[in-house]
C-alpha positions in Angstrom: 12.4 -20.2 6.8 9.3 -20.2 4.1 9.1 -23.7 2.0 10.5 -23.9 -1.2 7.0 -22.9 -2.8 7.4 -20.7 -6.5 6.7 -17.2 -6.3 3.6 -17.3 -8.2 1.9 -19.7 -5.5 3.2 -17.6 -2.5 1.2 -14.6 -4.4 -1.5 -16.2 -4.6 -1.5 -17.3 -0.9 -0.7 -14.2 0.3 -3.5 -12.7 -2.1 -6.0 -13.7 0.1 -4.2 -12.1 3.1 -4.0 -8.8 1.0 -7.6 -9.1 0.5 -8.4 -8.0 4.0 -7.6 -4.2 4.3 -6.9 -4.4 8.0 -3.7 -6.6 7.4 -2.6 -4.7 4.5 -0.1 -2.3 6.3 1.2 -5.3 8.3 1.7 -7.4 5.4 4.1 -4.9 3.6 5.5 -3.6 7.2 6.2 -7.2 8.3 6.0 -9.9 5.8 8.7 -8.5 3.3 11.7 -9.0 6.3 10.7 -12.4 6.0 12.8 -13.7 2.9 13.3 -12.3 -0.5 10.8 -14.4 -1.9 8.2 -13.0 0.4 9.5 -9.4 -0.5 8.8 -10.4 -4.0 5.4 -11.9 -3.7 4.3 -8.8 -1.7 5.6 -6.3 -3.8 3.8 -8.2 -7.1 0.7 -8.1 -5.4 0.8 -4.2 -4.3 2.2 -3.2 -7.7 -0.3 -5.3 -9.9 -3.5 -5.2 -7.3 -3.4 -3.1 -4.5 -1.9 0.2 -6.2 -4.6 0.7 -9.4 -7.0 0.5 -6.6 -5.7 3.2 -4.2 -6.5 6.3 -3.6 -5.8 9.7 -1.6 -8.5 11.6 -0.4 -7.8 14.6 1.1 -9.8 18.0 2.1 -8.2 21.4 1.6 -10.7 23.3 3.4 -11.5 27.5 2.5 -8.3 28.6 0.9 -7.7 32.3 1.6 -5.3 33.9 -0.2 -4.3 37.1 1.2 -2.3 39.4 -1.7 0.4 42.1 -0.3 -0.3 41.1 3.0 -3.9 42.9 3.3 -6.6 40.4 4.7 -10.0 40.9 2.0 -12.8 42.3 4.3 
């Protein structure tokens, strides 16, 4: 059980957690089963955060697009 801390101090305790990217997939995986107002903090600070920040990066490679089924020599 967490102690009976507001919401707005747990996010700014677990802030500095979040700040390190190496515990960020642990602290959504693992610290939102803890109690609902862990699940709130950790949400707040992905949404407001972690989120505007994120990216996907992604490479498509040589698209070939073969029309009628005949490959182009």
């Amino acid at each position: 059980m967490c102690i009976k801390l507001p919401t707005e101090l747990w996010i700014r305790i677990l802030s500095f957690v979040a700040n390190d990217q190496v515990d960020r997939p642990e602290l959504w995986v693992s610290g939102r089963a803890v109690s609902a107002t862990f699940k709130e903090a950790i949400e707040t600070i992905y949404s407001e955060k972690l989120l505007p920040k994120t990216f996907i990066r992604y490479h498509l490679g040589k698209i070939i697009l073969f029309l009628g089924g005949l490959s182009p020599n």
